[in-house]
C-alpha positions as CSV (number, residue, x, y, z in Angstrom):
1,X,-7.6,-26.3,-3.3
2,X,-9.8,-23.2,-2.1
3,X,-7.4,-20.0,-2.3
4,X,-8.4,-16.8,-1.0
5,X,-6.7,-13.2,-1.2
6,X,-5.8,-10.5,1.0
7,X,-5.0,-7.0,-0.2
8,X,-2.9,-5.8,2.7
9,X,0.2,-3.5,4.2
10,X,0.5,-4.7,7.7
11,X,2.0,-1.6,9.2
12,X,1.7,-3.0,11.6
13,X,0.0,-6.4,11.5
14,X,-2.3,-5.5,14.2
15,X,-5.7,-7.6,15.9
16,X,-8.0,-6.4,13.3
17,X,-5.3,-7.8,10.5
18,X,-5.5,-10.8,12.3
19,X,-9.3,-11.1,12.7
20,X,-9.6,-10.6,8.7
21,X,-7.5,-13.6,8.0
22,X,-9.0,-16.2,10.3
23,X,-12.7,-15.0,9.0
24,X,-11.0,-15.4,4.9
25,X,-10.6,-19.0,6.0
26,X,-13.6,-19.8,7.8
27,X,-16.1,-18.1,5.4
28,X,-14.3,-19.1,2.1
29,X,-13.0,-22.9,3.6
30,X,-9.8,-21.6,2.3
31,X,-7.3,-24.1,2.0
32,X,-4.6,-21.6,1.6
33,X,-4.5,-17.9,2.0
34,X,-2.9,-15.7,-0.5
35,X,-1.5,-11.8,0.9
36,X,-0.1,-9.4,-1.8
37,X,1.8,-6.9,0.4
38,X,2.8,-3.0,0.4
39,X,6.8,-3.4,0.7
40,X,9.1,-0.6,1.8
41,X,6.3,2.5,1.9
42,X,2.8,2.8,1.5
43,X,-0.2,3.9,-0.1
44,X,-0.5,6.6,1.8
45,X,3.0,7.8,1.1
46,X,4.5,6.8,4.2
47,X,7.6,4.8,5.3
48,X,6.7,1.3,6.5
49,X,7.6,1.2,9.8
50,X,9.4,-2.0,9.6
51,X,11.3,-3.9,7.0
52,X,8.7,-5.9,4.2
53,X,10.3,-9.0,5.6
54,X,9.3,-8.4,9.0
55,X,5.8,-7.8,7.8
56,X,5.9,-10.6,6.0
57,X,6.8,-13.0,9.0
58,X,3.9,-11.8,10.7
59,X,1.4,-12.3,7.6
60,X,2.7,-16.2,7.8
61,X,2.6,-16.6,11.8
62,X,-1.3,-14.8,11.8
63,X,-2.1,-17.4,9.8
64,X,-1.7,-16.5,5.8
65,X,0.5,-19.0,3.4
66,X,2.5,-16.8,0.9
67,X,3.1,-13.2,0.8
68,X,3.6,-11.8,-2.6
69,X,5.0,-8.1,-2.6
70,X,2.8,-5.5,-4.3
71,X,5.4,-3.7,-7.1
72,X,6.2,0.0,-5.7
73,X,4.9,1.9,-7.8
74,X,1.0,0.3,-7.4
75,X,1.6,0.5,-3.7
76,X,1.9,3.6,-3.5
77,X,-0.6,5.2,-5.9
78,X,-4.1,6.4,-6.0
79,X,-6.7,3.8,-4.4
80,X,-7.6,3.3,-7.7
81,X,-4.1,1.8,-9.1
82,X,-3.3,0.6,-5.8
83,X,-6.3,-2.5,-6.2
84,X,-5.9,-2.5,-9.5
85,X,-1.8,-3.4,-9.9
86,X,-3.1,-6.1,-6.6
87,X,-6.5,-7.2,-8.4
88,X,-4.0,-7.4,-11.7
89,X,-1.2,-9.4,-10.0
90,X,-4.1,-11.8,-7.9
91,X,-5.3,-12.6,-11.4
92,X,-2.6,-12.6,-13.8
93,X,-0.9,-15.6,-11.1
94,X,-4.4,-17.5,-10.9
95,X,-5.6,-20.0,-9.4
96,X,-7.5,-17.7,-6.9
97,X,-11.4,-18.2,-6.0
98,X,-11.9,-15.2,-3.5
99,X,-10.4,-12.1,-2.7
100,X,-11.4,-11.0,0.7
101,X,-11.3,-7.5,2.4
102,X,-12.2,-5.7,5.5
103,X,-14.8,-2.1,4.8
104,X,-17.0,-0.2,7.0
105,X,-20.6,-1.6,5.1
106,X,-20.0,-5.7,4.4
107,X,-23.0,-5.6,1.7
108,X,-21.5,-6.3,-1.1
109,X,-24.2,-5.5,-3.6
110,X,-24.3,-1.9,-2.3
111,X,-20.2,-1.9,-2.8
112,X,-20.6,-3.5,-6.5
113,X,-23.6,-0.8,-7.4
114,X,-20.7,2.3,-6.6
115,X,-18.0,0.4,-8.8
116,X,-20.7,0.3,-11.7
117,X,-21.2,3.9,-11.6
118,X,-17.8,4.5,-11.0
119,X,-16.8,2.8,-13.9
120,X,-19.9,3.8,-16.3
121,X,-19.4,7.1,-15.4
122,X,-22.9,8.6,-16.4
123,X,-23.2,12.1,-17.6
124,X,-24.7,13.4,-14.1
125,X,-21.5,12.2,-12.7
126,X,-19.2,13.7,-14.9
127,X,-20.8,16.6,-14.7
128,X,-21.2,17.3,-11.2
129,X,-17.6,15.9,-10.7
130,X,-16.3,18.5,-12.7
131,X,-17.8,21.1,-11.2
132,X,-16.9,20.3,-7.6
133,X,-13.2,20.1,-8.9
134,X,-13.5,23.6,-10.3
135,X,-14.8,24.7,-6.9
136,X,-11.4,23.6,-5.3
137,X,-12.4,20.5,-3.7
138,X,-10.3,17.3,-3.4
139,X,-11.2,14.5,-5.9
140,X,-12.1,12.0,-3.2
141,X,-14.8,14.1,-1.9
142,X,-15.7,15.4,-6.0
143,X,-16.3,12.3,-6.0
144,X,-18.4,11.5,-3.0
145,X,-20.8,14.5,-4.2
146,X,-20.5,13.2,-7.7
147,X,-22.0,9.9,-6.7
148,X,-24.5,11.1,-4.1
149,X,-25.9,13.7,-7.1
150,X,-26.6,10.1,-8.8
151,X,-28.9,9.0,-6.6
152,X,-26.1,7.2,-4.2
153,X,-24.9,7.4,-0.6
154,X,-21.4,9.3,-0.4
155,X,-21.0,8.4,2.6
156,X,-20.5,5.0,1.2
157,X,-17.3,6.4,0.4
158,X,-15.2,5.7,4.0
159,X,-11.9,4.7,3.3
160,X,-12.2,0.9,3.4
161,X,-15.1,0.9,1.2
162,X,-13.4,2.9,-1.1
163,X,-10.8,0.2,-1.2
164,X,-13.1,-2.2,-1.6
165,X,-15.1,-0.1,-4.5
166,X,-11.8,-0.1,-6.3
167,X,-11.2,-3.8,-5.7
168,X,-14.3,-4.7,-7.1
169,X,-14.0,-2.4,-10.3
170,X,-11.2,-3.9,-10.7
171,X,-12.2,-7.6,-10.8
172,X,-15.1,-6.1,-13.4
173,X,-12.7,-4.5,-15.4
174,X,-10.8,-7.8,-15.6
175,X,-13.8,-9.6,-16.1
176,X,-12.0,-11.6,-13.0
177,X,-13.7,-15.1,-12.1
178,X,-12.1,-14.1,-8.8
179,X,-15.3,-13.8,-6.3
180,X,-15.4,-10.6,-4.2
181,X,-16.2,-11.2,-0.3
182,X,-16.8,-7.8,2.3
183,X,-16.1,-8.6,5.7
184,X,-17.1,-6.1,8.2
185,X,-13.9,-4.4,9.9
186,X,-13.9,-4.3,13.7
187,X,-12.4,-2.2,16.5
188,X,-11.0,0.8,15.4
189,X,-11.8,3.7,12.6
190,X,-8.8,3.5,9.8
191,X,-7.8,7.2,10.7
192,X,-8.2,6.8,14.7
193,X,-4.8,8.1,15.9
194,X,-6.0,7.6,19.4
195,X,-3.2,5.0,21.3
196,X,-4.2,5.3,24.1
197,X,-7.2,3.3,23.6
198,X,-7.9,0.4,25.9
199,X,-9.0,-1.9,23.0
200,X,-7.0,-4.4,21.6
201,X,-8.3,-3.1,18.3
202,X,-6.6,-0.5,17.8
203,X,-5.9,0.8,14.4
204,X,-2.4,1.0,12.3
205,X,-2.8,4.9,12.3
206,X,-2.7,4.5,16.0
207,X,0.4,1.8,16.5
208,X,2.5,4.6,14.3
209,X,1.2,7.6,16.1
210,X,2.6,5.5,18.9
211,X,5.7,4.5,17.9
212,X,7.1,7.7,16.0
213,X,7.2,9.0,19.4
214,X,10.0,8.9,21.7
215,X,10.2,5.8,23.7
216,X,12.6,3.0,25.5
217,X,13.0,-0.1,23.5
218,X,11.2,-1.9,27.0
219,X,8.0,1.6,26.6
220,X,7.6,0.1,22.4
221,X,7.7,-3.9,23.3
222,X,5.3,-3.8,26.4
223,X,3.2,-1.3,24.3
224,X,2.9,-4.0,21.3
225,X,2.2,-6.8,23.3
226,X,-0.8,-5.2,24.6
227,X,-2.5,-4.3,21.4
228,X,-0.8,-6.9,18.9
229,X,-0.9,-10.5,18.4
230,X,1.6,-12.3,20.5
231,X,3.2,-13.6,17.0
232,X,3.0,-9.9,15.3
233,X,4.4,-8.3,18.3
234,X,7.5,-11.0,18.8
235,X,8.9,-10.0,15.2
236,X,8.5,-6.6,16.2
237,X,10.5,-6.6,19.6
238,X,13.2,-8.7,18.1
239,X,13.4,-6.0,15.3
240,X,13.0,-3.6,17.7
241,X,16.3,-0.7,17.3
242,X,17.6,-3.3,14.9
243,X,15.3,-2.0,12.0
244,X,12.2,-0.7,13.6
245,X,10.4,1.6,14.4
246,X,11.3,3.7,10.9
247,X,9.5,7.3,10.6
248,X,8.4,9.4,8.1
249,X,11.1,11.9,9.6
250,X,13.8,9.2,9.2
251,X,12.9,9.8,5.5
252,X,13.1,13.9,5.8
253,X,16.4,14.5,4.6
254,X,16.8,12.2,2.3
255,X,13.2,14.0,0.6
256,X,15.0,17.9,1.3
257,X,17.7,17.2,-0.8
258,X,15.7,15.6,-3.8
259,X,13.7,18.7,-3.9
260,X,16.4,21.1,-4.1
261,X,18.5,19.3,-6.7
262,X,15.5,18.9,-8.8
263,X,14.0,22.1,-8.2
264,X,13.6,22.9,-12.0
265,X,12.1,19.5,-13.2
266,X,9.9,18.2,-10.3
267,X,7.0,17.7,-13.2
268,X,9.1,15.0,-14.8
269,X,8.3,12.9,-11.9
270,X,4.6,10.6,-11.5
271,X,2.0,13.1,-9.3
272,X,4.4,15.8,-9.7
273,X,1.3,18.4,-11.2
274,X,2.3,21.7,-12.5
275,X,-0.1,22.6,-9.5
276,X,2.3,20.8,-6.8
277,X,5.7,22.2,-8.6
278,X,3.9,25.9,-8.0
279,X,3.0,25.5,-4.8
280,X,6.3,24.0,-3.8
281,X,8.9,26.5,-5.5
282,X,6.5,29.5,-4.2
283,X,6.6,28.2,-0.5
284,X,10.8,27.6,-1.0
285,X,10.3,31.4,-2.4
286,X,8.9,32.5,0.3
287,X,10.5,31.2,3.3
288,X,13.4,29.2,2.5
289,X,14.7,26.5,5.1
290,X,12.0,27.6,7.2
291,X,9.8,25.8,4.7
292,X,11.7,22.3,6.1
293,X,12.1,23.3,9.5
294,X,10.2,21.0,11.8
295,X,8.5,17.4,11.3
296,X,8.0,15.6,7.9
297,X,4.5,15.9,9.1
298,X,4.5,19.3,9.5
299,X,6.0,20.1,6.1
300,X,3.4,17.7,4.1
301,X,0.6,20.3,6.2
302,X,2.4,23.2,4.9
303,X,2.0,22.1,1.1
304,X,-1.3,20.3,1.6
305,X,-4.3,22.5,0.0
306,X,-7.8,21.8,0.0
307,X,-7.4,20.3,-3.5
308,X,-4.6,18.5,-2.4
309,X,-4.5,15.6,0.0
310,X,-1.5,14.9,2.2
311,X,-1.8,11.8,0.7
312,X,-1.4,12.6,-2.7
313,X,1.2,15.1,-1.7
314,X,3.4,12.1,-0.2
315,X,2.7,9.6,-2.8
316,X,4.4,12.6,-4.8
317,X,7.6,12.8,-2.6
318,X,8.1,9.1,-3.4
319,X,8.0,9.2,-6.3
320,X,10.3,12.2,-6.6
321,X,12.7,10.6,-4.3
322,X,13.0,7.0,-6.3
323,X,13.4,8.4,-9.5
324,X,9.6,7.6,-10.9
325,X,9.4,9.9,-14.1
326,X,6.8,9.0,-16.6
327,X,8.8,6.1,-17.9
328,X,7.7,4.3,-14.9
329,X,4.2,5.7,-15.3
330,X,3.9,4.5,-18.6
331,X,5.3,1.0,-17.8
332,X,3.2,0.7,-15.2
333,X,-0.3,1.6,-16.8
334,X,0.7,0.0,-19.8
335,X,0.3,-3.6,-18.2
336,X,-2.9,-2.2,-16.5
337,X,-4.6,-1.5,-19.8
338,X,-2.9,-5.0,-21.5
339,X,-5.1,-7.0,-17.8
340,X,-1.9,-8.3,-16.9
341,X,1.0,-8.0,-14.9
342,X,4.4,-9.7,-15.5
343,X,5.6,-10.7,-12.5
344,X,5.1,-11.8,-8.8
345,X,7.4,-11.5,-6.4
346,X,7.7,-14.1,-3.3
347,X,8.7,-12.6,0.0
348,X,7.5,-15.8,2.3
349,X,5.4,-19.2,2.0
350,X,4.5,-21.6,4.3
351,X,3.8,-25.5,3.2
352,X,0.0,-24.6,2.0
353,X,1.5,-21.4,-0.2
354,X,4.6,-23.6,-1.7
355,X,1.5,-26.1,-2.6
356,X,-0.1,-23.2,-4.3
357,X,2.8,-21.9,-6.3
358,X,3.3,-25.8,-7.6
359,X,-0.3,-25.7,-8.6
360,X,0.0,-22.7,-10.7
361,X,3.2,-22.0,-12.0
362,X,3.1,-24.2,-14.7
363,X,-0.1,-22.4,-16.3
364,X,0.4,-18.7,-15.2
365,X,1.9,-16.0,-17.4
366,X,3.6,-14.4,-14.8
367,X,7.0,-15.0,-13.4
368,X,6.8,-15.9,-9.9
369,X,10.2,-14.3,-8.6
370,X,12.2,-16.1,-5.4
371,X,15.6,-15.1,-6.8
372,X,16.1,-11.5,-8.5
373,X,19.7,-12.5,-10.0
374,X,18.0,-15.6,-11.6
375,X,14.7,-14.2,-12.9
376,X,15.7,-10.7,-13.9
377,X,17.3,-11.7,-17.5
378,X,13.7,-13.1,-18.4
379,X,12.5,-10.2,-17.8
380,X,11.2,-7.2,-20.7
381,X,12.6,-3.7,-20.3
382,X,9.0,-2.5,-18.9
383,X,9.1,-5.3,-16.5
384,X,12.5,-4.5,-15.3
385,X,11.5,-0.7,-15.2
386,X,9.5,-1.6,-12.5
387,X,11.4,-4.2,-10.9
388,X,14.1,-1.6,-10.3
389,X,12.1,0.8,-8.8
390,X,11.0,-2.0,-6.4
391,X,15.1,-2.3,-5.8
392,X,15.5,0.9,-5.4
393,X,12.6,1.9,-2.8
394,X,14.1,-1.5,-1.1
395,X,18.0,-0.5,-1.1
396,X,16.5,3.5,0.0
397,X,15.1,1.7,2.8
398,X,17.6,0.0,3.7
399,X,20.3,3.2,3.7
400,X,18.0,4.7,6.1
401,X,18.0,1.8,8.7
402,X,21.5,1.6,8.7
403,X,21.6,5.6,9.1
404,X,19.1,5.3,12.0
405,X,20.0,1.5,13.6
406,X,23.4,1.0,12.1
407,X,22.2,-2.7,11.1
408,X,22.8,-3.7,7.5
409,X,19.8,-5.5,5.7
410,X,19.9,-8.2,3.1
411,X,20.0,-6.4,-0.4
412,X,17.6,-7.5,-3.1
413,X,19.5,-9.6,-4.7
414,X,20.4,-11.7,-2.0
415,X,17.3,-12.0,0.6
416,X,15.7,-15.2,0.7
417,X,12.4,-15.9,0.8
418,X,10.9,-16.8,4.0
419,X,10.3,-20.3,4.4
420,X,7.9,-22.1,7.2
421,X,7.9,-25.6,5.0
């Protein structure tokens, strides 16, 4: 059996999403297709805009075979520990020959050459690295300079390749027999917010620029059957103002009052800098309410400095708002420096994935999870530090939905996986 991975969020699953798993199969003859999955938010520290289950469905009717769920607190960190928790889990399950991924520039010894320097780190780098972060700038584009003062191409540093630079560091880190394959990405730019596009390619920025506008339920449905497979878009429109669309503003309240009851200790919490807890309390200093009046959006610009991404900012907020302190961090990283991680979670399997998981799962390490209330006592505290941050994100998730939809979603404990057996 030829198994081949997909690193993926699918919010949504759009054309492009699509595209990337047919072209896994065909180039890699994959007999079965492997997709570890964002759940309830994402790396960019947004809400998903529909339920993990949903998103889950669609992986399987585009064409994948399981869907394992990325653990929350990988998901939604740094490009770096986002591939590496998904490289980690691909590898600590087995059993997989490729891991494909969608970038910008499909050569993948140009890709491999910036992860080697990434991870050898040579003085030059270091050096000019440091000094761009002393200038104020961000660390992605420290790094960019960093790597062109090396004799490299920042620009190789779009945000698909960058994926796929951490991807592969990760694999070489792991010493991974997992092969790394680039596929070239087609239709629109990750960032393209532009819906009103005429291409069926539009990107997943675009769909939620969309969709956190307002709209009739019959506006969102004919919208995503023009730019979404038939398959992706029927999951949405029967989820539509059941549990979808869900906003980062849907989330807004929820994130107010976890900054102001944990005003004083905001640094106990993972990405909570001393920088970020200064700029925060300062700005609630300074203008009060005022400082959450408007959009989600619009108070995430407010924070964001030049040395701060909005991303990193929102990843932050998370964090704060599901309780991540540095027990979490240190559970988490903990299995990333032991090459391992303990367990896999199953959201939904088709005939091909159950065939996989009967393959491996009497030689992995892990424990492959379809039933929390059976799997949890096997469980170490570390691994159950992070399993109930998963819960938790989940049940947050699902508080909000019933605010916003009034529709109650399965808790963790008792939703199946998704079976197309």
């Amino acid at each position: 059996m030829i198994t081949t991975a997909i690193i993926a969020e699918f919010n949504p699953l759009h054309s492009g999403h699509e595209y990337i798993i047919r072209e896994a199969r065909r180039i890699t003859n994959a007999d079965c297709i492997v997709v570890v999955l964002s759940g309830s938010f994402t790396q960019r520290g947004d809400i998903a805009i529909a339920p993990k289950s949903v998103r889950a469905a669609a992986a399987i009717a585009c064409g994948a075979d399981i869907v394992f769920e990325l653990p929350f607190f990988y998901a939604t960190s740094s490009a770096e520990f986002f591939a590496s928790g998904a490289v980690t889990l691909l590898n600590s399950a087995g059993g997989i020959d490729y891991l494909v991924f969608g970038t910008e520039n499909n050569d993948i010894s140009v890709l491999s050459s910036a992860a080697d320097m990434l991870l050898c780190e040579p003085p030059l780098f270091k050096q000019v690295l440091s000094s761009c972060l002393a200038k104020g700038m961000s660390f992605p584009a420290a790094r960019a300079e960093a790597f062109a003062g090396c004799g490299g191409s920042g620009d190789v540093f779009t945000p698909n390749n960058t994926l796929a630079i951490e991807y592969i560091k990760a694999l070489k880190r792991l010493h991974s027999p997992i092969e790394p394959v680039a596929i070239k990405r087609i239709g629109s730019d990750y960032n393209d917010r532009n819906y009103q596009s005429k291409s069926s390619f539009i990107s997943a920025s675009a769909f939620r620029e969309y969709v956190s506008r307002p709209h009739s339920n019959d506006e969102l449905n004919t919208f995503s059957d023009s730019v979404l497979p038939a398959e992706s878009s029927a999951l949405l429109k029967s989820a539509c103002n059941v549990c979808y669309p869900v906003t980062n503003d849907d989330f807004f309240i929820l994130l107010r009052y976890s900054i102001l009851m944990n005003r004083s200790t905001l640094t106990s919490y993972c990405d909570f800098t001393p920088a970020l807890y200064n700029r925060i309390n300062n700005l609630i200093d300074k203008y009060g309410n005022e400082l959450f009046s408007g959009s989600y959006e619009d108070f995430i610009l407010k924070i964001k400095t030049k040395d701060m991404t909005a991303a990193r900012i929102k990843r932050a907020m998370l964090h704060l708002v599901t309780g991540c302190t540095d027990n979490t961090c240190r559970a988490a990283y903990d299995y990333l420096s032991q090459g391992y991680l303990p367990y896999a979670r199953i959201l939904a399997l088709s005939g091909a994935g159950q065939s996989y998981i009967n393959t491996i799962k009497k030689g992995c390490d892990i424990k492959l999870i379809n039933s929390l209330g059976k799997s949890m006592p096997a469980l170490d505290e570390n691994a159950r530090t992070l399993i109930q941050t998963d819960i938790l994100s989940s049940d947050i998730y699902a508080a909000i939905v019933k605010s916003k939809f009034n529709h109650t979603l399965p808790d963790e404990y008792r939703a199946g996986v998704i079976r197309t057996v």
